[in-house]
N, C-alpha and C positions, 0 to 999 in steps of 0.2 A: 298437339292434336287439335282439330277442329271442334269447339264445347258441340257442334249443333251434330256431332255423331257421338262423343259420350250421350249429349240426350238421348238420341236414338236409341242407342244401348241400354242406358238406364228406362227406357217409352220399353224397348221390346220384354225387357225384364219386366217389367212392370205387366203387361198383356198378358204375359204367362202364367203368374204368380194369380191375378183376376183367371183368366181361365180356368187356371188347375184348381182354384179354391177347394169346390165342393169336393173333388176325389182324391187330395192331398190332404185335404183334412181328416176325412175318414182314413186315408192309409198312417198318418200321424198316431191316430187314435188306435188302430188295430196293433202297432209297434210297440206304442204303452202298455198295452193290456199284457202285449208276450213281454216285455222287460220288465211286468210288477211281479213276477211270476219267482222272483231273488237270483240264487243261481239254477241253471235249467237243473241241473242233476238232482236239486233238491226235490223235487216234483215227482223223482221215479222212484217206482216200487224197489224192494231190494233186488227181485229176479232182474228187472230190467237193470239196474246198474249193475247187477251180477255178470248178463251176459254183457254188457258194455266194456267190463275192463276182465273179462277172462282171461285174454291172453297177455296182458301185464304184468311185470314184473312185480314181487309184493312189495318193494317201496311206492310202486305208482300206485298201485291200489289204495293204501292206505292215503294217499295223494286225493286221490278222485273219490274214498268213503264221505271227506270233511267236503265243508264247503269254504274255504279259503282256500285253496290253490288251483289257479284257472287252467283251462285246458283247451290248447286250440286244434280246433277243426282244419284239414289240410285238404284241400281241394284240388287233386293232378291231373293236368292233363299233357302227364308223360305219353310219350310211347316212343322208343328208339330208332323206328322208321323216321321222322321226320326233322330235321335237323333243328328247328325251331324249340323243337319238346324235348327232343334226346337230353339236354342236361340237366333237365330237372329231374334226372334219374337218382341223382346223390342227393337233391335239397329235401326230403324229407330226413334224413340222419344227419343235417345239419342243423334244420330246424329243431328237431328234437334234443339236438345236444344242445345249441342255445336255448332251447325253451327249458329244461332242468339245471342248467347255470343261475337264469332269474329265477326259480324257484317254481316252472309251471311246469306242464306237461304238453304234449300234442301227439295226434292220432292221424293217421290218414283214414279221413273219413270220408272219402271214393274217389273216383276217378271219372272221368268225363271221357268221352270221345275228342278226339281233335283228329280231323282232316284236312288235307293240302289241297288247296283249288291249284298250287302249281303241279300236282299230280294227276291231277282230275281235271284238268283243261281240255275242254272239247273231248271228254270220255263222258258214259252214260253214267259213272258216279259222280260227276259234278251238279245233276238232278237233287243231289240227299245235302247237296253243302248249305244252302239258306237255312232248310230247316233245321239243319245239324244245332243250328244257335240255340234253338227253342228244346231240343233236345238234351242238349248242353244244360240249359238253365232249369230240367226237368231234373237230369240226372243233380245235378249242384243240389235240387230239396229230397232229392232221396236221400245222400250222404248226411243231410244235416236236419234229419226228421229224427233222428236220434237222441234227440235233445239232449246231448252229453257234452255241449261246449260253450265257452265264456263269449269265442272269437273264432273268427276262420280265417285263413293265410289263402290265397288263390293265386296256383301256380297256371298260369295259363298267358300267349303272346299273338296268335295268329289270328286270322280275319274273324270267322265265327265265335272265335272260342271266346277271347276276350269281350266280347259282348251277352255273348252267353250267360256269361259268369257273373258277368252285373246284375243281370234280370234275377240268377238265382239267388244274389246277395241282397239286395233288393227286396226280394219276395222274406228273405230273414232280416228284415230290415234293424231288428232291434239285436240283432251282432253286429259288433265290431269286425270294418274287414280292413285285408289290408290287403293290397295286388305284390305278388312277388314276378318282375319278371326274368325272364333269363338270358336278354342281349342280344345284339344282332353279330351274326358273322363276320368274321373280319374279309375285309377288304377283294375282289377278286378280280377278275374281268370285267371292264370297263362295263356299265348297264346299255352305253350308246355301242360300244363295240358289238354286243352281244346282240344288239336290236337291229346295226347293220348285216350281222350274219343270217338272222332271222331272216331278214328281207333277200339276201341273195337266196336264202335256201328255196324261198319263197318264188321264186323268179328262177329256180332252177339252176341257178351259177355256180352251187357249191353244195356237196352229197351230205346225207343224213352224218357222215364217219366227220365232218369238219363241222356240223352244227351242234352234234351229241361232245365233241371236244370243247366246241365255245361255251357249252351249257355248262357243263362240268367244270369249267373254270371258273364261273361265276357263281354256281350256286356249290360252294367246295368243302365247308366243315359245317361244325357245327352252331348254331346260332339262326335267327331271321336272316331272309334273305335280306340283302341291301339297299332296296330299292324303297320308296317311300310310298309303300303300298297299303293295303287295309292293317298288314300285320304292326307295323312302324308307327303307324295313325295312331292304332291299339293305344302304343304305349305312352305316345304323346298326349291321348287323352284321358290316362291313368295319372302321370305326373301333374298336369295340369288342372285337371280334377281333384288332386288331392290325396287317392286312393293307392298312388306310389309314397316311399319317403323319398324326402327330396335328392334330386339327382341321378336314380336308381333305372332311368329306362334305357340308356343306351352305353352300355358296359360291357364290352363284350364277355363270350361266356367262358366258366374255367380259367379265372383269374384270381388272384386273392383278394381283388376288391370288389368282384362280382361274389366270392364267400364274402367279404363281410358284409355288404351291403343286406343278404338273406340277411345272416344272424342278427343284423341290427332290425331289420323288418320285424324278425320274430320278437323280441324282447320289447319293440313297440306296438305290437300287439298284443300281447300281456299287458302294456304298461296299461290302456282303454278299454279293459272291459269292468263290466259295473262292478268287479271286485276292488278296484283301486279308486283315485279322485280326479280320472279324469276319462269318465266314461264316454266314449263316442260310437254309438248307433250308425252303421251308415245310412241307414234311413233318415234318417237325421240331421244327418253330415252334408248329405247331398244334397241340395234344394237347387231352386230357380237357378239362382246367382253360381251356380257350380255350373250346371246344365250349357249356363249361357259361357262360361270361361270356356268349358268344351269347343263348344262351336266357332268359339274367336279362334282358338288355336288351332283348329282344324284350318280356318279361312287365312290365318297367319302363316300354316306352313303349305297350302294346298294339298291338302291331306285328301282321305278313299273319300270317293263319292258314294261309298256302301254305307257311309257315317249318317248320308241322307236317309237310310233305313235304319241302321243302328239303333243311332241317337234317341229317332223316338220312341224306339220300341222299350229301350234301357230309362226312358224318363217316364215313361209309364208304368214300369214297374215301379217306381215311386210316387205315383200318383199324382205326376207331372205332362200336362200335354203340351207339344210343341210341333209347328207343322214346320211344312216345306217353306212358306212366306217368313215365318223367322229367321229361319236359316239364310235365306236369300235375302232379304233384308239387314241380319248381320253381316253378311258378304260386300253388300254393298257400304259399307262402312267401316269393316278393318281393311286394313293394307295388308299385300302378300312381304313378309320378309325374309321368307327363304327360298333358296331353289335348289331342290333336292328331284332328282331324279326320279319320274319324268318329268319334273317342270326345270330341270337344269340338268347339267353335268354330274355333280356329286353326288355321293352315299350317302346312308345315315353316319357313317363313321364319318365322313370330311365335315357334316353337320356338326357331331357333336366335337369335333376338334377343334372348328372354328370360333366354339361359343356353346353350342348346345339348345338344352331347354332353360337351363339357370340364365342365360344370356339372352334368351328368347322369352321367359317370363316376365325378366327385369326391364328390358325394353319394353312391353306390353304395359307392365304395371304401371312404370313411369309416365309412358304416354296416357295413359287413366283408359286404354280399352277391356281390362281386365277388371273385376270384381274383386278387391284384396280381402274385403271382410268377410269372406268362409271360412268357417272349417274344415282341418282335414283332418288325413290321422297323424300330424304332425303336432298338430295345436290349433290355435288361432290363427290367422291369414294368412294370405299368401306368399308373402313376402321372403320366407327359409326357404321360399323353393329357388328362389334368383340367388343360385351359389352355384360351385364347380367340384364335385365330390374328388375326394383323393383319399390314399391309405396313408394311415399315420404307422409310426416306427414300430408301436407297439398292434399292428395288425387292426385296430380299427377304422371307421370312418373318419373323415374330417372334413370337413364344407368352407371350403375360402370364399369369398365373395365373386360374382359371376362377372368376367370381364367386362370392362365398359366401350371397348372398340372391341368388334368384331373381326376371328381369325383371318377371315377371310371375305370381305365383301362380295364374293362372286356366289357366296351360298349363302349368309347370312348379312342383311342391310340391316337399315335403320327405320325406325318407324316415320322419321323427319326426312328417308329419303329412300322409300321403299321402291321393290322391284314392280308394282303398280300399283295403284290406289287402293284395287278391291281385291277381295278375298279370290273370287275367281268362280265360284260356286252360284249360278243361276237359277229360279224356275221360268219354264218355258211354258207359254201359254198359247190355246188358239182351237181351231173346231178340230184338234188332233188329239186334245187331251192333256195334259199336264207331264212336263217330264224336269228330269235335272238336267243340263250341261257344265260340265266342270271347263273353262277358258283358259287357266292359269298355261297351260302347257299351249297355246293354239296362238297360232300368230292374229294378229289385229286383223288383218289381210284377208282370212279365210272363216274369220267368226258369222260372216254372213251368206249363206248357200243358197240361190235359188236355181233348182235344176230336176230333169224328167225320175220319177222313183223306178227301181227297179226293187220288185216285191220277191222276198225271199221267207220262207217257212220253218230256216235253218240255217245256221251258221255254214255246214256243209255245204249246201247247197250254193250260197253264193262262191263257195270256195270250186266250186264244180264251175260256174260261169267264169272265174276267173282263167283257170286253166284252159277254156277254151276257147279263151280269147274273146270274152262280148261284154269288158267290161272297161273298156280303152276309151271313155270318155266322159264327159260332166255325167255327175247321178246322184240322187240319194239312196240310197240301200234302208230299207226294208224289210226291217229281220222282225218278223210278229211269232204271237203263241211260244214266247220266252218268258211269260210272268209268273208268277207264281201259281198259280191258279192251275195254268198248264202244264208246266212240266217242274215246278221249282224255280223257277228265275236263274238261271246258270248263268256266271260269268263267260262274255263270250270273246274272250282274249283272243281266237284266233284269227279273229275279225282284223284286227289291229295291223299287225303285216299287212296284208295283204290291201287294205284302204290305205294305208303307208306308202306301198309300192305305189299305186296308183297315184298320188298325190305327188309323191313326187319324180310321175311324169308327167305332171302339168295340169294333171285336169281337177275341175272342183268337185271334190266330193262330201259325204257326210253321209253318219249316219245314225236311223232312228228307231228305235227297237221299244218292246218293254218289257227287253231282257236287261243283263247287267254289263257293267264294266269294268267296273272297282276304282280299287286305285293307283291301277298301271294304266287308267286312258288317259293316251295322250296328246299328238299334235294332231288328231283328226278330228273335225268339228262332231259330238257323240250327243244324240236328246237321247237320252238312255231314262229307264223305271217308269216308261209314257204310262201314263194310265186315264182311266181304267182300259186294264190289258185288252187284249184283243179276244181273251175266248169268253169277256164276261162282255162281249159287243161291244166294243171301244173303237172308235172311228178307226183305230189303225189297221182293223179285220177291215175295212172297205175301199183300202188305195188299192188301183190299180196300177200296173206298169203303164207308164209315160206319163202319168200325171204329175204335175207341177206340183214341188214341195217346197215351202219356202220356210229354210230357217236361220233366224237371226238372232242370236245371241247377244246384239247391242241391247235390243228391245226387249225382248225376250218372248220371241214369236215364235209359234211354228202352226204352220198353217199348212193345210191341202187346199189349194189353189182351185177349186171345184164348185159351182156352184150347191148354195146348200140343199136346193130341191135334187138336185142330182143325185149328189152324198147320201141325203135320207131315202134314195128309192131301192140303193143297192143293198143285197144282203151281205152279211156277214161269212165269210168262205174261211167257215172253219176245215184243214185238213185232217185227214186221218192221225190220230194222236196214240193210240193204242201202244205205240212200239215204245212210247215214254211212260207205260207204268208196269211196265215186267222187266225184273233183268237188273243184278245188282241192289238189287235191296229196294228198288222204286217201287214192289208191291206192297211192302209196309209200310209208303209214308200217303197213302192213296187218303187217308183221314186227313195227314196236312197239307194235300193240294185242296182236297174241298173245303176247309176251314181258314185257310190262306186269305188275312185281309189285304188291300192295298198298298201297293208298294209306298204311296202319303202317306200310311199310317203304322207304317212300321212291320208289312207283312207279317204279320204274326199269326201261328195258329191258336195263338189264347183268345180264350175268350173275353170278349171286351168288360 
């Protein structure tokens, strides 16, 4: 490794920790005060522990009267519709049978919503999926305002949920938590096969009866889809963080070492809460130095560019700030060493076949871009996570050491010969506003667009131009009033095709919104989360069609080509928006568009 980017790493760690000072010390100090408090249950009245363990059995009861035997808190977000969540239908009766083997108990104490943006794609409930997080992380303190637990177990995988569940863990900083997840589906329909049907369907070549087939084969039991999308990222940045045990995020689901992986999760969470000698707060647990492991791995595997909103919103619940320029500055100083799908051919399973995250830590650690001295809820450093989990004879875990050549060079390299320099994760700057572009997936070639915009108000809508043919040459597209503010910040996935097609018939395109695109954008040059959006007057309300957009991803430009007395004369042409807040539930989240801060600052509807 180059020392003058570990400095930089240890310079940007360093920036943060000075930043966050004042509001990580206060949030430090509020976590003490609720862990002086011994065990929570001691604290309540007899009625309230009454109604707390009513429906217990009387061995648990007498369990949960004393205060030596810990009790964890179970955090679901089942639901059997979504293939992601459906197996976490059995891990509460596993967890609680290994939680009374070590000698504790656990409760399901609530359930969260989880939603599918692959459901909600280009439908009007894809408007509720941002906030869903925030709702998420709301519902996580009603379950655990109860105060009847040592620790919490959170069962959750997918885009929003898993960050959610931070913010809510977080906000209980002085519990022990620990992330249970439940693995990604095995294997299906190639993700490229799947993205070429797309695009014929796209181009009219082939009827909805042979793409509703292609779909189906790809997204076909149960588990995370395969692609290394926000849900993937999720769990990559559970492991890596600390907040998995090691080895535990890509397993797939309804295996016997996906059971014991849970059981062993449960029993190491009992083993950390203040009833034992090795208490871990994750308030605690997580600091700068974890924050910043996050975002290497993110830049290491080209993970969601949703993580560019995630992140901060989930380091502020620990009283941690971090902006867009860290991230991007980290980016420019890890190397990418995986190509997972869209930034290559393979799944998360050929990922973890080849090596994994054990292979993918170890290489990190070695090269010195990782932070080894955190805590997790493993122990002390980093280092137990650089192994290869396997079942031993007698049904438990067992951890070999994480290979030292890579299964597969074509998905996972070396840090001494990575797939390129940097992470892949940019900010874009210029009189447009500030956005992210993720490069990792985008050829050299096309990273730089200069070409007339064509201004659109909806995903729709440019899909209406394309159908009717006017959209057959160089452009940028101009998708505004998608931030949060407006309508929620929807991911606009069906943009993707159809700028696809067009690309590759030769012409240069891009495109620039300050809506979303997670982490299936791919080879299309995307300045995606522009801000400030367009209905709080953000220059991207005042392109017009044909005006020159230049953006460069080398530099990290993006400019409107327009003189700036010009730009300052034109108004802001907000359209009619009404029809985005009735209809599927967008009438009760009308509080978290107008509370909605910037996508730089983690869109959140809390208050700062």
């Amino acid at each position: 490794m180059d020392m003058s980017a570990r400095a930089k790493i240890e310079a940007i760690t360093t920036r943060i920790r000075e930043r966050s000072r004042v509001e990580r010390e206060a949030y430090l100090e509020r976590i003490a005060d609720a862990a002086s408090k011994t065990v929570n249950r001691a604290v309540l009245g007899c009625g309230n522990l009454a109604h707390g363990f009513a429906a217990c059995a009387p061995a648990e009861k007498e369990m949960l009267s004393g205060e030596r035997a810990a009790n964890l808190g179970i955090i679901t977000s089942y639901n059997d519709m979504l293939s992601a969540h459906q197996p976490f239908e059995t891990f509460p009766a596993l967890i609680k049978e290994a939680a009374r083997e070590a000698g504790g108990m656990a409760q399901v104490a609530g359930g969260v919503p989880a939603m599918c943006d692959g459901v909600t794609q280009g439908q009007p409930g894809m408007e509720l999926s941002l906030f869903s997080r925030d709702v998420i992380a709301m519902a996580t303190a009603v379950g655990l305002s109860h105060n009847m637990f040592d620790a919490a177990v959170y069962l959750g995988v997918c885009d929003k949920i898993v960050p959610g569940l931070v913010i809510g863990a977080l906000t209980f900083g002085h519990l022990p938590a620990v992330f249970i997840p439940a693995g990604p589906m095995t294997t299906g329909l190639p993700n490229d096969e799947k993205a070429r049907i797309r695009q014929l369907y796209a181009e009219g070549k082939v009827g909805r009866k042979e793409l509703l087939e292609a779909e189906s084969k790809s997204y076909h039991g149960p588990g995370t889809c395969t692609f290394y999308g926000t849900a993937n990222s999720n769990q990559m940045l559970m492991e890596i963080m600390g907040l998995h045990t090691p080895g535990a995020s890509f397993v797939n689901p309804n295996t016997p070492l996906r059971d014991a992986l849970t059981r062993e999760a449960t029993r190491r969470a009992l083993a950390i809460t203040q009833l034992g000698n090795s208490y871990t707060p994750v308030g605690r647990m997580i600091d700068e130095r974890s924050v910043v492991n996050g975002i290497v791995g993110l830049h290491a595997t080209g993970g969601s560019t949703n993580h560019t909103i995630h992140l901060i919103a989930m380091a502020a619940a620990a009283g941690i700030a971090i902006t867009w320029q860290d991230i991007s500055d980290l980016s420019d100083s890890v190397p990418l060493l995986a190509r997972v799908y869209p930034n290559g051919l393979a799944d998360v399973n050929h990922f973890h076949a080849a090596g994994g995250m054990g292979y993918l830590i170890r290489e990190l650690l070695d090269a010195g871009y990782l932070h080894e001295d955190v805590q997790t809820v493993w122990g002390e450093g980093l280092r137990p996570y650089a192994i290869e989990p396997a079942l031993a004879q007698d049904g438990t875990v067992v951890r070999n050491p994480a290979p030292k050549i890579s299964g597969d060079r074509k998905v996972l390299s070396t840090a001494a010969d990575p797939f390129q320099a940097s992470g892949g994760l940019k900010v874009l700057r210029g009189n447009l506003g500030h956005a992210i572009i993720k490069v990792s997936a985008v050829k050299p070639e096309r990273r730089i667009i200069e070409a007339p915009a064509r201004v659109f108000d909806s995903q729709q809508a440019l899909h209406d131009a394309f159908k009717a043919g006017e959209l057959d040459r160089d452009f940028v597209a101009i998708i505004r009033f998608q931030g949060p503010k407006a309508n929620g910040m929807p991911e606009l996935h069906k943009l993707t095709t159809v700028l696809g097609v067009l690309q590759d018939r030769g012409y240069k395109v891009a495109l620039v919104t300050d809506g979303r695109m997670s982490g299936a954008s791919g080879k299309v040059p995307a300045a995606i989360h522009v801000t400030p959006e367009a209905i709080e007057g953000g220059a991207i309300s005042r392109v017009r069609d044909g005006d020159i957009v230049l953006l460069d991803a080398e530099t990290g430009t993006l400019e409107l080509l327009v003189a700036a007395e010009e730009l300052e004369k034109r108004e802001c042409d907000v359209p009619d928006l009404s029809a985005n807040q009735h209809g599927f539930g967008r009438e009760l989240f009308a509080g978290f568009r107008h509370l909605a801060g910037r996508a730089d600052q983690g869109a959140s509807a809390f208050a700062a």
